[in-house]
LONU-609927 format. One record per residue (C-alpha): x, y, z; residue number from 1. Coordinates in nm, 3 decimals. Example, Ala and Ser with C-alpha at 12.3 -4.5 7.8 and 13.67 -1.06 7.14 Angstrom:
1.230/-0.450/0.780/1
1.367/-0.106/0.714/2
END
This chain:
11.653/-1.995/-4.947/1
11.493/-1.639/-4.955/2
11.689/-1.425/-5.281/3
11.925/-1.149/-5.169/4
11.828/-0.790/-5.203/5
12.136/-0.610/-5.423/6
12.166/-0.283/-5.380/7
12.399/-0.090/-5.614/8
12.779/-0.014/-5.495/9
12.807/0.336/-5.293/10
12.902/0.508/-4.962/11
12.572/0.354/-4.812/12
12.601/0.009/-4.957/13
12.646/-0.140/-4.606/14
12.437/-0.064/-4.324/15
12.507/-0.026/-3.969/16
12.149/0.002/-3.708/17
12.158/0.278/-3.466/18
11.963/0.003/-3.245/19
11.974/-0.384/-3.243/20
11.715/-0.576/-3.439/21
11.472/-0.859/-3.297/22
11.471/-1.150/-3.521/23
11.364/-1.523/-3.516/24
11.548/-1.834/-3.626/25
11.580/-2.174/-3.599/26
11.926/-2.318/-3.433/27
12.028/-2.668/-3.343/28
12.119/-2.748/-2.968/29
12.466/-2.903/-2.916/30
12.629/-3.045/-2.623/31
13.035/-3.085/-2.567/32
13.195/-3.408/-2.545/33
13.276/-3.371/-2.209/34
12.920/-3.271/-2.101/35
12.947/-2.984/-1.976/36
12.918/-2.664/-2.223/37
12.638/-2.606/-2.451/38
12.587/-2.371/-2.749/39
12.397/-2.357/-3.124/40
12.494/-2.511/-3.455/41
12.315/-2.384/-3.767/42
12.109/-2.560/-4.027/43
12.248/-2.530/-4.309/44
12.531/-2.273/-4.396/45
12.656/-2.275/-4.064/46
12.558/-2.636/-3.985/47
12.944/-2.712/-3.927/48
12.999/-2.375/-3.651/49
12.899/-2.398/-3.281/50
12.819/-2.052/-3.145/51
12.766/-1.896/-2.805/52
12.490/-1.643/-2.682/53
12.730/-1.367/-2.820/54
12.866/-1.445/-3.148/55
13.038/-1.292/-3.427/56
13.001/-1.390/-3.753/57
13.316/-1.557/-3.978/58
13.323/-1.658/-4.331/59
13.380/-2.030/-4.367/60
13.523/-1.938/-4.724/61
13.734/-1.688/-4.714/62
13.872/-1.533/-4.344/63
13.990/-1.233/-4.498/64
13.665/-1.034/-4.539/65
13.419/-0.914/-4.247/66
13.067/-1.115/-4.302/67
12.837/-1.007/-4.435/68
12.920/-0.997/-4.803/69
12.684/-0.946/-5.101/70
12.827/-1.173/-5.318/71
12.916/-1.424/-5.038/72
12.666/-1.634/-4.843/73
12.847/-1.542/-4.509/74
12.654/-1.395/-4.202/75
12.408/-1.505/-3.929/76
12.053/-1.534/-4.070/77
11.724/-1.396/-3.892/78
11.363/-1.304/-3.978/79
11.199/-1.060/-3.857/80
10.859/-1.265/-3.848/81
10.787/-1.491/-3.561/82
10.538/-1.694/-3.793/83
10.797/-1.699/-4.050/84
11.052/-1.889/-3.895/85
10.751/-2.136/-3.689/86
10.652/-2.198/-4.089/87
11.039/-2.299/-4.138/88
11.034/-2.534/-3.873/89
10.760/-2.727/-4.033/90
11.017/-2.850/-4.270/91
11.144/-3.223/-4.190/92
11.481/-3.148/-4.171/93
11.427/-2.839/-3.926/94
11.203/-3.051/-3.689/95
11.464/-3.106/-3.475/96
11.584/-2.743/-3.424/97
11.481/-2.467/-3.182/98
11.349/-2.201/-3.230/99
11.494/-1.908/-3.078/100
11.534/-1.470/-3.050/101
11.794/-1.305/-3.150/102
11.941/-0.909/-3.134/103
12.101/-0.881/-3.457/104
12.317/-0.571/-3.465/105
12.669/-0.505/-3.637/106
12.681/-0.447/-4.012/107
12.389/-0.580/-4.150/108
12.244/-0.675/-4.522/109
11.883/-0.663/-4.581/110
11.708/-1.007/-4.754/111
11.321/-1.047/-4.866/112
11.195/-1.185/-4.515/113
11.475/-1.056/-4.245/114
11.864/-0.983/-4.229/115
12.193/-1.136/-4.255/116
12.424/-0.954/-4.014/117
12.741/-0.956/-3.828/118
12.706/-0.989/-3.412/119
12.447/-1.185/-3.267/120
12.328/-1.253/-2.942/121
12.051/-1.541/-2.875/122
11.754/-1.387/-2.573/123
11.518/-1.656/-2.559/124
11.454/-2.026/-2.667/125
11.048/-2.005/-2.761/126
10.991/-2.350/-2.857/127
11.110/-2.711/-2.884/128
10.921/-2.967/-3.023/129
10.932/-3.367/-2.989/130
10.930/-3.532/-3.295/131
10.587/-3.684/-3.144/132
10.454/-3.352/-3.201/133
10.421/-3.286/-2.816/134
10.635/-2.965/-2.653/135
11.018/-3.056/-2.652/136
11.045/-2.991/-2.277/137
11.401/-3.158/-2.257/138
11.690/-3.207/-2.514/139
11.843/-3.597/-2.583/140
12.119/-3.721/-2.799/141
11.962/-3.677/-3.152/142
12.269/-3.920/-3.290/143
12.438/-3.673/-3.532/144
12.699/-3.395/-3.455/145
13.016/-3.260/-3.509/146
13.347/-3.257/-3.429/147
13.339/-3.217/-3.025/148
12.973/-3.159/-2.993/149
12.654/-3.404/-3.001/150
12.308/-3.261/-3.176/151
12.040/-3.291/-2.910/152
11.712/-3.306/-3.006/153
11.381/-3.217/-2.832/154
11.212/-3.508/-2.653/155
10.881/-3.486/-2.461/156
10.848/-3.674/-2.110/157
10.702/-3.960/-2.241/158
10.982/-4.036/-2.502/159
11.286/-3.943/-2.301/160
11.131/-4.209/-2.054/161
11.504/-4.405/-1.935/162
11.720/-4.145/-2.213/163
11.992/-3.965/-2.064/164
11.851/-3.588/-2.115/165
11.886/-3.227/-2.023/166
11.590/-2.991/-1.983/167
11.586/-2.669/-2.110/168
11.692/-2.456/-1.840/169
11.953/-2.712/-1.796/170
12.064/-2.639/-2.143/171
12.073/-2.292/-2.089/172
12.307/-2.262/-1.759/173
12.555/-2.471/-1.944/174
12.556/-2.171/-2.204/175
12.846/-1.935/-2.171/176
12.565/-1.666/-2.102/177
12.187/-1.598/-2.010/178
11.924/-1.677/-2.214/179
11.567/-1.713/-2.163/180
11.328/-2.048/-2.151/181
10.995/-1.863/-2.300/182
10.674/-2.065/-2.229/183
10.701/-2.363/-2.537/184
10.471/-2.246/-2.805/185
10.442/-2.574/-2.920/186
10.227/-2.650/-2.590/187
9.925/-2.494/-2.785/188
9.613/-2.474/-2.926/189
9.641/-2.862/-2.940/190
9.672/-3.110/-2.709/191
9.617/-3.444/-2.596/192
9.314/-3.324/-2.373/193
9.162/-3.185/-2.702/194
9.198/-3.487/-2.945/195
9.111/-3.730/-2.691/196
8.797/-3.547/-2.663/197
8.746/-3.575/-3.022/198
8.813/-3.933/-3.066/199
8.551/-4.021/-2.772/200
8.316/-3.803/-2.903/201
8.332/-3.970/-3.229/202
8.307/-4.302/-3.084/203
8.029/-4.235/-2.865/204
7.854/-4.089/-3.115/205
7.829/-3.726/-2.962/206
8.053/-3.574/-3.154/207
7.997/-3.281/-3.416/208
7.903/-3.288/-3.768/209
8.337/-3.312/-3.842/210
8.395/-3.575/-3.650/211
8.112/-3.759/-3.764/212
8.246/-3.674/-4.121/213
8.544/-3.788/-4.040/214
8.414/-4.116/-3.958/215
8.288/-4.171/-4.248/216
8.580/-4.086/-4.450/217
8.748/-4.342/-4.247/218
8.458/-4.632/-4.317/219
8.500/-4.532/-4.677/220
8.871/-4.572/-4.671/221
8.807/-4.931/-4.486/222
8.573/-5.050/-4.793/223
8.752/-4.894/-5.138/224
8.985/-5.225/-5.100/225
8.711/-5.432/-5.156/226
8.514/-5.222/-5.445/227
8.864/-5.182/-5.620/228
8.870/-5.576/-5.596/229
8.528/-5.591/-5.731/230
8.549/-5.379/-6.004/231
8.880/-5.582/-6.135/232
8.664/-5.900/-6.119/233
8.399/-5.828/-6.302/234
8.681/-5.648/-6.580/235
8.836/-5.998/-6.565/236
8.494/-6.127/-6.602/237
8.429/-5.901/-6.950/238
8.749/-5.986/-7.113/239
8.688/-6.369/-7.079/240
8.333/-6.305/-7.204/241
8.446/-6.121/-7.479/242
8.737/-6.400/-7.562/243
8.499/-6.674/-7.534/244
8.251/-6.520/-7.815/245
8.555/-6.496/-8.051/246
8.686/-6.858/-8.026/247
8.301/-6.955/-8.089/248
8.340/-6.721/-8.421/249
8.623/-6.860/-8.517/250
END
């Protein structure tokens, strides 16, 4: 988690925008027991609070002091990099969330990479991916939740083949407001199209100078068994030459 940013006690210590803030963040999709609301969970802090598209912020801690707080963790989180928060979903145990804008406004505390702050209200889901790496186009039972909610998790076409699902814009009209489904940027720069090219290139023997590399990285990797195995023989091999020529000297 990023460090926080003190700032010494005074009349300016908090700050309040004169205009909301764009941010980026990752957020896990929950469904209600009964089917038929939606909202967001958070990763880790928050993990255990479902939120709407408008939200204000609550301490789990302590209810008697208005997030956020300096020396408490309270607060939604955002970043004000796009590429920041796609680098954060790398992570395995963020895999499964979406990514998604926010306004940030309210009282606000500065951190390294973005802001924790006080109201928040989510504008647009901009990607979802499968855990097959291919674009998260509908949301399935990802077999963990809380209390009155299901995680969902994105699925591609192919592996929600027979699950019960929702799509995305399904998702959203179940929210308690509007939000945005932005083209998935999971969908590029690769795709099946592209690696299949690769691989029959390779095969075919028309492919570039990497893919030829390539397959000879993987013939490599196909033989070091065998020269490993060989290499222990002929060590065997030494040692009983070598114990041999002392019990003829002794």
């Amino acid at each position: 988690m990023a460090r926080l940013r003190f700032w010494p006690a005074g009349p300016d210590r908090d700050e309040r925008p004169d205009r909301p803030f764009t941010g980026y963040k990752l957020a896990h999709a929950v469904l209600s027991a009964d089917g038929t609301q939606t909202g967001f969970a958070g990763l880790t802090l928050g993990a255990t609070h479902v939120y709407g598209v408008v939200a204000e912020a609550s301490c789990i801690w302590n209810h008697r002091h208005a997030p956020p707080r300096r020396w408490c963790g309270c607060g939604f989180y955002c970043l004000h990099e796009l590429t920041d928060a796609r680098s954060l979903g790398c992570a395995t145990e963020n895999r499964a969330a979406l990514l998604i804008e926010v306004t940030a406004s309210g009282q606000y505390i500065r951190y390294e990479r973005g802001l924790r702050y006080s109201r928040q209200r989510v504008r647009a889901i901009l990607d979802a991916q499968c855990a097959c790496g291919r674009p998260g186009t509908a949301l399935a039972d990802g077999g963990s939740g809380l209390i009155g909610w299901r995680h969902l998790a994105p699925v591609c076409p192919t592996c929600a083949a027979g699950r019960p699902a929702l799509t995305l814009t399904e998702f959203t009209a179940r929210l308690d407001g509007n939000v945005r489904v932005a083209p998935l940027l999971s969908a590029g720069p690769l795709s099946p199209d592209m690696l299949s090219g690769t691989m029959t290139g390779s095969i075919t023997g028309t492919g570039t100078g990497t893919t030829a590399g390539a397959a000879d990285a993987m013939a490599a990797m196909e033989e070091s068994p065998i020269a490993i195995l060989t290499a222990e023989i002929a060590l065997l091999h030494a040692r009983l030459d070598d114990l041999q020529s002392r019990l003829e000297r002794g």
